[in-house]
NUFI-492769 format. One line per 4 residues: number of its first residue (from 1); their letters; for each residue x, z, y of N, C-alpha, C. Coordinates in steps of 0.1 Angstrom, whole numbers, plus 5000, padded with zeros to 4 digits. Each point is the difference from the previous one (the first is absolute). Last residue first. Layout:
<vexpas>
NUM	A	X/Z/Y/X/Z/Y/X/Z/Y ~ ...
</vexpas>
This chain:
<vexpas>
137	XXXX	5014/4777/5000/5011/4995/5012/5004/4988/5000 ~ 4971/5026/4972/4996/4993/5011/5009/4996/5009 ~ 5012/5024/4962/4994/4988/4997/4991/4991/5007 ~ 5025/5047/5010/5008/4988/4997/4994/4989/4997
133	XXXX	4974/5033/5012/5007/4995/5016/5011/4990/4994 ~ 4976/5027/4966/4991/4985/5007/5004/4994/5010 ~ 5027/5036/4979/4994/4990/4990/4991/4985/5008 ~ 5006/5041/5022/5013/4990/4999/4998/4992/4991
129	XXXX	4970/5030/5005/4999/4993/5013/5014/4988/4997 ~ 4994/5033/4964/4992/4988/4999/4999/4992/5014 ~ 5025/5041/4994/5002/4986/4993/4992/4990/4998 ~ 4990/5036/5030/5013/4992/5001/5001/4988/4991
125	XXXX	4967/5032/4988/5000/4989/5011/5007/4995/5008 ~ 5014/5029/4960/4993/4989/5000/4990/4993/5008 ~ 5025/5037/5012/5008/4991/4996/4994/4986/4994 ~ 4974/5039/5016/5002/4992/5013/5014/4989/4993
121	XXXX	4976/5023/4967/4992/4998/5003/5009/4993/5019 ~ 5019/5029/4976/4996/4988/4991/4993/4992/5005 ~ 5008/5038/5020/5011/4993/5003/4998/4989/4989 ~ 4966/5029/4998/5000/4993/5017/5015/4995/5001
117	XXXX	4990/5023/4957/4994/4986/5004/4998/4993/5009 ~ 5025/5044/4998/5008/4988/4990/4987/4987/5001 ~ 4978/5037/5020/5012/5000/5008/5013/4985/4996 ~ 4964/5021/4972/4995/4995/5013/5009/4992/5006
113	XXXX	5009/5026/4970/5002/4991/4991/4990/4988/5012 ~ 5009/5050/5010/5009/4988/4999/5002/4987/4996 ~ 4963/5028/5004/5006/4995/5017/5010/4994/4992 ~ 4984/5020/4965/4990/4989/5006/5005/4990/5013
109	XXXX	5022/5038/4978/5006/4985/4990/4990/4995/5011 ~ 5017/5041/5026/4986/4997/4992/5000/4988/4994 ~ 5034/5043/5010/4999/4993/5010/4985/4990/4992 ~ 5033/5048/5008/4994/4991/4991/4996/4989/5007
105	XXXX	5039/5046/5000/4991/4989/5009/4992/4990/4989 ~ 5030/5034/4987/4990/5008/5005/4996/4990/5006 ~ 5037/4989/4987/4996/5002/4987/4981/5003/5005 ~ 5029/4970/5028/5003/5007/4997/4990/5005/4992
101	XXXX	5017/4951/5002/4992/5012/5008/5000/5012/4994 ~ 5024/4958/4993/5001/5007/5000/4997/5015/5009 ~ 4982/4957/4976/5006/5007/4988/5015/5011/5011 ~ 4964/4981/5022/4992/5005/4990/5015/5009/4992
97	XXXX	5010/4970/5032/4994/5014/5007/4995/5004/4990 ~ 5016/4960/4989/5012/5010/5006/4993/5010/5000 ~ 4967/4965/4994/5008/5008/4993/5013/5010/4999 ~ 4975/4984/5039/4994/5006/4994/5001/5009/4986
93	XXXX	5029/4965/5022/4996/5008/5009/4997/5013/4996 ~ 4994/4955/4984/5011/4999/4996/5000/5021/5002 ~ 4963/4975/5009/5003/4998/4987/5013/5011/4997 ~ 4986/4988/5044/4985/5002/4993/5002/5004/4988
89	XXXX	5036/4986/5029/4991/5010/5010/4993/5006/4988 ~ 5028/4966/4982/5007/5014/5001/4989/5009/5008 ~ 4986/4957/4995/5001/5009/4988/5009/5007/5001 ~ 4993/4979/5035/4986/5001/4995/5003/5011/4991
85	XXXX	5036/4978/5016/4997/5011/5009/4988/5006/4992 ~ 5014/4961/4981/5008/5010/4992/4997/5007/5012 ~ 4977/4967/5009/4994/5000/4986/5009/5016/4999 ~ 5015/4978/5039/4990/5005/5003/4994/5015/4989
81	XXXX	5034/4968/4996/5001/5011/5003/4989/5006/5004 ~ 4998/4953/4981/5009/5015/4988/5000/5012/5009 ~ 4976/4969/5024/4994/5004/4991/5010/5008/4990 ~ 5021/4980/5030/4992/5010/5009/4992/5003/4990
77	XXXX	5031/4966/4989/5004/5011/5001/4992/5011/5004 ~ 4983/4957/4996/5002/5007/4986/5009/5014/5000 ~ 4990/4973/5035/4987/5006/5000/5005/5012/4986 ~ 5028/4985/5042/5003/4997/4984/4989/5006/4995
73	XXXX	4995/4979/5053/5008/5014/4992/5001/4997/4982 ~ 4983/4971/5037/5013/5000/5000/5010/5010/4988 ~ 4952/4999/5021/5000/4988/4992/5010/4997/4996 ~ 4971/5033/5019/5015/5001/4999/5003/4995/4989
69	XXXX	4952/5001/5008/5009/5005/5012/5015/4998/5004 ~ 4974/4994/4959/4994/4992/5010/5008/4999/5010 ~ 5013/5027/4961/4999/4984/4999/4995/4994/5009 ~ 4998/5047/4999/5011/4991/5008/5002/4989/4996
65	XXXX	4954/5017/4997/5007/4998/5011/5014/4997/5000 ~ 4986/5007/4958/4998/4984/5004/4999/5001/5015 ~ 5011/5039/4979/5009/4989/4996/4995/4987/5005 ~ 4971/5038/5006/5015/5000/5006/5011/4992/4995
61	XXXX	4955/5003/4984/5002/4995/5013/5013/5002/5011 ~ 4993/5012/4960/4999/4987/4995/5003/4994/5011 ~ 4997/5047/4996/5013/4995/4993/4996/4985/5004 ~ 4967/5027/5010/5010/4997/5011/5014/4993/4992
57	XXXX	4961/5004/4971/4998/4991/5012/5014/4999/5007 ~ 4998/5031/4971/5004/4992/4990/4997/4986/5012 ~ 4989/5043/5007/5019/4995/5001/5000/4991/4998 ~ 4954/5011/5001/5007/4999/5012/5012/4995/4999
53	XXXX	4973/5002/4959/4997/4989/5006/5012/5003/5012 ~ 4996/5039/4971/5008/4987/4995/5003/4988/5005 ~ 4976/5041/5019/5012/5000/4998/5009/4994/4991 ~ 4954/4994/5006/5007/5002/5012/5016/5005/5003
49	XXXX	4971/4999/4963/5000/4986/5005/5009/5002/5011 ~ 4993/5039/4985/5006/4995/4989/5004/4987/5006 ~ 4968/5025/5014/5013/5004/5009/5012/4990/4994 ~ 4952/4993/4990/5001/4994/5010/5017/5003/5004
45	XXXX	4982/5026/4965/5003/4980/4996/5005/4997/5013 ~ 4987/5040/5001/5012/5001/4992/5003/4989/5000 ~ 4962/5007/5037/5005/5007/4989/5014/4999/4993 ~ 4963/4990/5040/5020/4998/5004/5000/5015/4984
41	XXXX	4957/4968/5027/5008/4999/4988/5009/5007/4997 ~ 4970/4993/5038/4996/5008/4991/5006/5010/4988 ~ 5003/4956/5034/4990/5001/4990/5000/5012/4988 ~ 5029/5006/5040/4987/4992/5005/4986/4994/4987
37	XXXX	5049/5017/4990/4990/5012/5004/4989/4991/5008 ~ 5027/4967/4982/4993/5015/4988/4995/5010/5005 ~ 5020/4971/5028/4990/4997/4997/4997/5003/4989 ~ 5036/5017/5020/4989/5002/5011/4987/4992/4994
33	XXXX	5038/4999/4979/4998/5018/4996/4987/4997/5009 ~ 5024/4959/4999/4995/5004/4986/4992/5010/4999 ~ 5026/4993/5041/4991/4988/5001/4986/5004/4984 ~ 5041/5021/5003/4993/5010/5013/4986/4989/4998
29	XXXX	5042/4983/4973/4991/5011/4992/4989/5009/5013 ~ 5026/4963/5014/4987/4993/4990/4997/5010/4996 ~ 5029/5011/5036/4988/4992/5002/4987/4997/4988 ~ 5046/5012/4991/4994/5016/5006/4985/4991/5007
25	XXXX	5029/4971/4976/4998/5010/4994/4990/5015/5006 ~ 5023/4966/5023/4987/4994/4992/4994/5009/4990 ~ 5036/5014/5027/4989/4998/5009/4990/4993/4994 ~ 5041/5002/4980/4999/5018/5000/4985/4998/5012
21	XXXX	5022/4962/4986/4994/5003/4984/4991/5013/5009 ~ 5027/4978/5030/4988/4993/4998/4995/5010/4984 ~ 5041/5015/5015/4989/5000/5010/4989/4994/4998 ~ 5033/4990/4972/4997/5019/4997/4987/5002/5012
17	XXXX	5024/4957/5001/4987/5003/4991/4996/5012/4997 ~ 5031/4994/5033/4988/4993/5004/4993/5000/4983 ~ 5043/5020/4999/4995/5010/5007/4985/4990/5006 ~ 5025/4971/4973/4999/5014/4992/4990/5006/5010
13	XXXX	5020/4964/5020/4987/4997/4994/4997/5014/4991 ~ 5039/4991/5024/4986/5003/5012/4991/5000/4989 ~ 5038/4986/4983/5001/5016/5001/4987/5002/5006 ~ 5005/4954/4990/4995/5014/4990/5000/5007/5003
9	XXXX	5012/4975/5036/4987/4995/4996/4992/5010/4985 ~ 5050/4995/5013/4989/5011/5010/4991/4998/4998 ~ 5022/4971/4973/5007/5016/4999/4991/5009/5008 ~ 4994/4953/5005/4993/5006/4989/5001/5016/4998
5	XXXX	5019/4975/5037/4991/5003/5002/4989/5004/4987 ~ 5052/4992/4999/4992/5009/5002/4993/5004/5002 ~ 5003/4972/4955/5002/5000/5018/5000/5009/5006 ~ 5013/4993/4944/4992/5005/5013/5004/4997/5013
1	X	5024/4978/4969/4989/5004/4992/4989/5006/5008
</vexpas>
């Protein structure tokens, strides 16, 4: 069912799209921040954009570099884990810590609900890069 060179080819691929997401990501939102402050711009809307459009890029582009690159690997596998790292970091994570933080500590729905969009937001550019890496193949 699997080859070895598939077997390695996925495991390599996890820790390469973590990498590609975690550099497209830090690129497109610096690239975003630097031209709102150049035109002036860098209010609520702009942070908003910016923090829905970036994950949501590096997600995409991280699945369709290992479709490019690592041609061998199980794409569909690397997107389920990838998808389920996402949502435990962003999603999953967050709620643990809420329901068990301590009484005296608080914390702010806005950031969080921030926070649950940027993992929404990078799973469905996942999904959709695969979506189209399957139907162009």
């Amino acid at each position: 069912m699997f080859g070895d060179t598939q077997i390695v080819q996925t495991t390599l691929a996890v820790p390469f799209a973590l990498f590609v997401w975690l550099v497209v990501y830090a690129v497109a939102a610096i690239a975003l921040y630097c031209l709102d402050r150049l035109r002036g711009e860098d209010g609520w809307l702009q942070a908003v954009f910016r923090s829905l459009l970036t994950p949501g890029l590096g997600g995409y582009a991280a699945i369709w570099a290992v479709g490019s690159w690592l041609n061998n690997a199980n794409l569909r596998a690397v997107l389920w884990i990838v998808c389920t790292l996402m949502f435990l970091a962003t999603i999953g994570l967050p709620i643990y810590m809420m329901l068990t933080l301590p009484e005296d500590w608080t914390f702010s729905w806005g950031d969080q609900i921030m926070k649950w969009l940027t993992g929404a937001s990078t799973i469905l550019g996942a999904i959709v890069a695969y979506k189209q890496w399957m139907e162009n193949r």
